[in-house]
C-alpha positions in Angstrom: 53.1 -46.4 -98.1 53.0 -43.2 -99.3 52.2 -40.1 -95.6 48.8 -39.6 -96.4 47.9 -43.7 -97.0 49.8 -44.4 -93.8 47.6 -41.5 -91.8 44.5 -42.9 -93.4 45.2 -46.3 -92.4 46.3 -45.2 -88.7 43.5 -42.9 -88.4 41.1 -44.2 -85.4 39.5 -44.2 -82.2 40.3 -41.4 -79.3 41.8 -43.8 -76.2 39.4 -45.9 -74.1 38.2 -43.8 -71.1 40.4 -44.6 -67.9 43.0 -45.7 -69.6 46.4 -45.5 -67.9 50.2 -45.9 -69.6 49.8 -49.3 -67.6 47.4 -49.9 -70.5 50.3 -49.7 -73.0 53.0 -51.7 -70.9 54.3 -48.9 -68.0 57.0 -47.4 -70.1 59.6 -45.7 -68.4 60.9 -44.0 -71.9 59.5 -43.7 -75.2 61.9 -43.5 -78.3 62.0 -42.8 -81.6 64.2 -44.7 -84.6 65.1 -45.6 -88.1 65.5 -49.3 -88.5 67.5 -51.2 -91.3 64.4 -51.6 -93.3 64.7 -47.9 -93.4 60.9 -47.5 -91.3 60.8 -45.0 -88.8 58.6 -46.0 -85.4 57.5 -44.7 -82.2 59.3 -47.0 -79.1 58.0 -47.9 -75.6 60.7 -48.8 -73.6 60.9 -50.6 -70.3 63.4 -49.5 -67.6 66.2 -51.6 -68.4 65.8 -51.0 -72.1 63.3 -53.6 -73.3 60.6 -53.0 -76.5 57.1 -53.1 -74.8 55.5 -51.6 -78.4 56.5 -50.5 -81.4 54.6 -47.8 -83.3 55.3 -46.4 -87.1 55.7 -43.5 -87.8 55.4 -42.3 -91.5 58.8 -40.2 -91.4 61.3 -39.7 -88.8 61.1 -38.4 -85.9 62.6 -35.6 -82.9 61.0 -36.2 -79.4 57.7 -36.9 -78.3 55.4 -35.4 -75.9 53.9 -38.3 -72.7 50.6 -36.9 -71.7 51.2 -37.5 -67.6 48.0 -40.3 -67.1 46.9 -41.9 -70.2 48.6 -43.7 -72.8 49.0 -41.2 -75.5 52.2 -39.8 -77.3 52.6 -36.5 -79.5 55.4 -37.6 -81.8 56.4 -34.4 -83.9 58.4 -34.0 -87.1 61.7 -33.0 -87.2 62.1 -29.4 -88.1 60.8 -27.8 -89.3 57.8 -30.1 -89.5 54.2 -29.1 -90.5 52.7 -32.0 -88.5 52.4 -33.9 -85.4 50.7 -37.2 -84.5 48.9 -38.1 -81.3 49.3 -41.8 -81.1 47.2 -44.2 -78.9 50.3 -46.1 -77.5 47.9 -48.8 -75.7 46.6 -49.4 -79.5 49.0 -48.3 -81.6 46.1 -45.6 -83.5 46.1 -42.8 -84.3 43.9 -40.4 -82.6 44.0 -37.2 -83.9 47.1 -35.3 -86.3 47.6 -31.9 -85.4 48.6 -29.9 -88.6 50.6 -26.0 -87.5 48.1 -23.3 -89.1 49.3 -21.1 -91.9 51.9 -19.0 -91.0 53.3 -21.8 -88.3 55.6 -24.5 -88.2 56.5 -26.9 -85.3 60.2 -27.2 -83.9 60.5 -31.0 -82.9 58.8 -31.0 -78.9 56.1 -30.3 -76.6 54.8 -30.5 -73.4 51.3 -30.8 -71.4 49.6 -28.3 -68.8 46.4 -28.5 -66.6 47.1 -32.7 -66.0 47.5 -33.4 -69.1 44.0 -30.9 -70.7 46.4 -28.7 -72.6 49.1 -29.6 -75.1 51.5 -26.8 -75.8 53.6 -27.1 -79.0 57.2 -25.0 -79.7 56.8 -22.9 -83.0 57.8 -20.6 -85.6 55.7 -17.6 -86.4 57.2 -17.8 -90.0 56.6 -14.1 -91.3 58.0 -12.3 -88.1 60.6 -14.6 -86.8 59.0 -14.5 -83.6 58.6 -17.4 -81.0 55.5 -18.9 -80.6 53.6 -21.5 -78.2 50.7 -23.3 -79.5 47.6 -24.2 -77.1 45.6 -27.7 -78.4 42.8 -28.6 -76.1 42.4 -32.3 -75.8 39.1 -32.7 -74.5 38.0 -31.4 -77.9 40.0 -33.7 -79.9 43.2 -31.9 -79.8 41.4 -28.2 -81.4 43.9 -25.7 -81.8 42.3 -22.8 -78.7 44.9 -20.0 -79.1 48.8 -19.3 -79.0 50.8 -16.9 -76.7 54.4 -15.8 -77.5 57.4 -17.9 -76.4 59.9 -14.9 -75.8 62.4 -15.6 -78.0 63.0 -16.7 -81.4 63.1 -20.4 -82.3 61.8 -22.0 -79.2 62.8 -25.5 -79.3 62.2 -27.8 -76.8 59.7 -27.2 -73.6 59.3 -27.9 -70.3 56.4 -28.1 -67.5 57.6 -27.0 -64.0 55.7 -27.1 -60.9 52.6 -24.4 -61.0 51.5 -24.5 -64.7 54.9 -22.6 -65.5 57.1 -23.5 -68.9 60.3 -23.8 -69.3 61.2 -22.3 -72.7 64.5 -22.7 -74.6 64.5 -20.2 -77.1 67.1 -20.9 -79.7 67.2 -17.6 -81.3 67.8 -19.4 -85.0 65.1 -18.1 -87.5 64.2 -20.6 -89.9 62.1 -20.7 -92.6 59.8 -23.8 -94.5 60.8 -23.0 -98.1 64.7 -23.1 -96.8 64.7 -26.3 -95.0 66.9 -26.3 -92.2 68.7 -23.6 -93.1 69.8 -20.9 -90.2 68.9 -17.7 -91.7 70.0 -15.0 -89.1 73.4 -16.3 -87.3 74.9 -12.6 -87.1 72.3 -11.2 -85.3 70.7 -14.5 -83.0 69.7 -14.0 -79.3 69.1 -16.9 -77.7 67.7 -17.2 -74.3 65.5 -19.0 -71.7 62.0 -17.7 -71.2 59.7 -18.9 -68.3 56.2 -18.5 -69.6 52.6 -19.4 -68.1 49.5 -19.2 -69.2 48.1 -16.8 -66.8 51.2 -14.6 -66.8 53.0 -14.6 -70.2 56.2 -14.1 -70.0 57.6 -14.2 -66.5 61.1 -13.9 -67.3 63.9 -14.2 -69.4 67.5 -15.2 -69.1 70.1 -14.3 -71.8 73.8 -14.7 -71.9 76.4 -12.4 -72.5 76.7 -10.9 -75.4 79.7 -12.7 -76.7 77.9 -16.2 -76.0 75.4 -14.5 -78.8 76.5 -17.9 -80.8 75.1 -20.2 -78.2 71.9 -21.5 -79.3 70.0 -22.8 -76.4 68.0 -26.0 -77.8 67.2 -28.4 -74.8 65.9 -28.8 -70.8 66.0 -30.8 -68.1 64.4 -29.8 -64.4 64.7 -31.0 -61.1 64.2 -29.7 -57.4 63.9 -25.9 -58.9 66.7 -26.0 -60.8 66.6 -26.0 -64.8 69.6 -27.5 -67.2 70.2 -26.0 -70.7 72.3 -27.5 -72.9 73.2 -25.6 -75.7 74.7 -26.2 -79.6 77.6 -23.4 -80.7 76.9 -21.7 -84.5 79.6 -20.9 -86.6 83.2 -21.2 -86.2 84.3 -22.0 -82.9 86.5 -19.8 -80.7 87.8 -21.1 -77.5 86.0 -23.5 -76.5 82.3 -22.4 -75.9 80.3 -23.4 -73.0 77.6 -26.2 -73.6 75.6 -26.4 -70.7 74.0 -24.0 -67.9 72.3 -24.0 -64.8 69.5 -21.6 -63.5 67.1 -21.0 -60.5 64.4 -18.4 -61.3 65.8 -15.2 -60.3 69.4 -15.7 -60.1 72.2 -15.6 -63.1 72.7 -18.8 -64.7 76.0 -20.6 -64.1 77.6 -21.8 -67.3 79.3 -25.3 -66.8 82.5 -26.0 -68.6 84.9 -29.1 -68.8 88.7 -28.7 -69.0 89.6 -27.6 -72.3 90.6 -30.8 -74.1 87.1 -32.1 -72.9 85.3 -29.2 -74.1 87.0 -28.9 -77.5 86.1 -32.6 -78.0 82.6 -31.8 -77.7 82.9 -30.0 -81.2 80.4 -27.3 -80.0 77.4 -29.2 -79.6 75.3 -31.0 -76.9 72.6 -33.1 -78.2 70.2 -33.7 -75.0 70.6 -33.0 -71.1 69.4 -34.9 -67.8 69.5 -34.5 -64.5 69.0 -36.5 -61.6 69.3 -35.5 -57.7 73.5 -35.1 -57.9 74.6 -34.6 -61.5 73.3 -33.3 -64.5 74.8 -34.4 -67.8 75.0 -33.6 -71.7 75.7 -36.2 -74.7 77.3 -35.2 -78.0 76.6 -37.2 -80.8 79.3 -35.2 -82.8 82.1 -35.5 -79.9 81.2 -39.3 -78.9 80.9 -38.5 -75.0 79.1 -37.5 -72.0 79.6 -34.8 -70.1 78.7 -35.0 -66.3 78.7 -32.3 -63.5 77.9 -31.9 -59.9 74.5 -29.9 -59.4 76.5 -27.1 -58.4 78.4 -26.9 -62.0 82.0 -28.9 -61.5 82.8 -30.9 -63.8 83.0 -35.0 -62.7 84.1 -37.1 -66.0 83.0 -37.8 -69.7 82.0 -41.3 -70.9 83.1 -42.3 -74.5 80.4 -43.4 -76.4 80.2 -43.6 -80.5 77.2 -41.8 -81.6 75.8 -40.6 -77.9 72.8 -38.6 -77.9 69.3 -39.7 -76.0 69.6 -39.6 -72.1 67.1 -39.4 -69.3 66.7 -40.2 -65.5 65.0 -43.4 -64.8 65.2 -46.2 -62.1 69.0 -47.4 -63.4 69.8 -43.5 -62.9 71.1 -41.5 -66.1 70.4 -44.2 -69.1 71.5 -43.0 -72.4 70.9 -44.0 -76.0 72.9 -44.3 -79.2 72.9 -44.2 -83.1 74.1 -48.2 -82.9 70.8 -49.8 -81.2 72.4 -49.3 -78.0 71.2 -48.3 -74.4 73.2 -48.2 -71.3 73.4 -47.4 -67.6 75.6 -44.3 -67.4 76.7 -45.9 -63.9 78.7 -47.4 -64.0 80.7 -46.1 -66.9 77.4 -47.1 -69.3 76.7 -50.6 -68.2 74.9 -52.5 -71.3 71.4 -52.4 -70.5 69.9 -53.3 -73.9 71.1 -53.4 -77.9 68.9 -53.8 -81.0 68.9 -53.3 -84.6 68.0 -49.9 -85.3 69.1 -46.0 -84.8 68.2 -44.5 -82.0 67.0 -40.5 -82.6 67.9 -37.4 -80.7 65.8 -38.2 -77.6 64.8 -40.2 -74.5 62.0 -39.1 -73.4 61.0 -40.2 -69.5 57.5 -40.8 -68.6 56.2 -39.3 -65.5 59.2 -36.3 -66.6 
């Protein structure tokens, strides 16, 4: 079916009043993928793995947004992407589709504030290069209310920390609609991590050191005050380039590094990042491994896994995702949890996260 059909036909009801993600199955993860048909859908996934629903999705998709209490799911287009979907996951409709103003386009994730009231949505501010969050009020149907600036340039992914703050990890890779995924200012990128809020704006900012200029940072993880950035390296690589840091607000970050056989094998790029109460970990599709370090930085051990990229924290711990239909335990050494015909995307995204 042709987008437009496919919205039309989706197009529906706003979710029952009440309703709860136990309404949809109690996902722990939600997932997107490309099956052999070639379809693209929206996954809920129990904790060891298992489909609950299946959702389509008119083109392929980069993460999606869990509102904390009722069943709904933002999936976004990849970047950059014009459009975003807010899916009933209890029905499988579609209940509004949230379409970035002119001058806008979306960069692949998002996150909710105020319970669950306000949707914010990673953006480009196409003319100026400039970082941008978007504000979408649900209780009016998703209605675009206002935008405030991300800090950065090409914030990608964002995260909700305790008291209404966001996580925001700005890529610093300009990007523009009419040139696809092109990266169009590699010489001169700064990449950094904002903390942003409502109320305050732009709280702070954390930037590495000048010669780590090439060091995109593109995705987040959070727990007990601590943040995880994992990061993807642009252009040719020089010794092997760090791939994942650590922060607390108002200290330096610590950059986390394997030994260098480890690192090199990484091939400069770290796809997704999670972190539980003792380790924190990246994946790398391009490398075929895990990375996992102690909460302080050290390095522990990488896993070998073809095609590696979704992870997240659920009941079986770290629980990754791969390219082959595959999801595993990461303890011990990724224990099978689940395998089915289709491609996994970039993300696992945890409910309740």
């Amino acid at each position: 079916m042709r987008r437009r059909a496919f919205l039309s036909a989706m197009l529906a009801s706003a979710t029952m009043p009440g309703a709860s993600w136990a309404d949809a199955g109690s996902p722990a993860f939600l997932a997107a993928a490309r099956e052999p048909s070639g379809a693209f859908a929206l996954f809920g996934l129990s904790a060891t793995g298992q489909d609950l629903f299946r959702i389509p999705l008119p083109a392929r998709g980069h993460a999606a947004a869990a509102h904390p209490v009722a069943p709904e799911a933002v999936a976004f287009a990849r970047r950059p992407g014009a459009f975003a979907l807010v899916i009933d996951c209890a029905s499988g409709q579609l209940r509004a589709r949230l379409d970035a103003p002119a001058g806008r386009h979306f960069y692949g994730h998002g996150a909710y504030l105020d319970g669950g009231e306000i949707l914010v949505t990673s953006e480009n501010g196409i003319e100026t290069g400039a970082g941008v969050l978007g504000l979408w009020a649900r209780s009016e149907g998703y209605r675009r209310i206002g935008e405030i600036p991300s800090g950065g340039v090409g914030p990608h992914e964002i995260l909700a920390l305790p008291g209404e703050v966001l996580a925001v990890a700005n890529g610093g890779i300009r990007t523009h609609p009419e040139r696809g995924r092109d990266k169009l200012n590699l010489a001169s990128m700064r990449p950094n991590l904002a903390y942003v809020s409502l109320s305050g704006g732009i709280e702070e900012v954390v930037e590495l050191e000048p010669d780590l200029h090439h060091a995109s940072i593109r995705h987040l993880a959070a727990e007990g005050g601590q943040v995880a950035f994992a990061m993807q390296w642009q252009g040719d690589l020089p010794d092997p380039a760090p791939l994942l840091g650590l922060h607390r607000r108002g200290a330096a970050p610590v950059l986390c590094s394997a030994e260098m056989g480890e690192q090199m094998s990484m091939d400069g790029y770290a796809g997704s990042v999670a972190m539980d109460a003792r380790h924190v970990a990246i994946t790398s599709p391009r490398g075929g491994r895990v990375h996992v370090f102690d909460r302080q930085g050290r390095f522990v051990r990488a896993v070998l896994r073809a095609d590696v990229c979704g992870i997240a924290t659920g009941a079986c711990g770290l629980v990754v995702t791969d390219g082959q239909g595959g999801i595993a335990a990461l303890d011990p050494d990724l224990a099978p949890l689940a395998r089915a015909a289709r491609a996994w995307d970039n993300h696992l995204v945890r409910l309740g996260g």
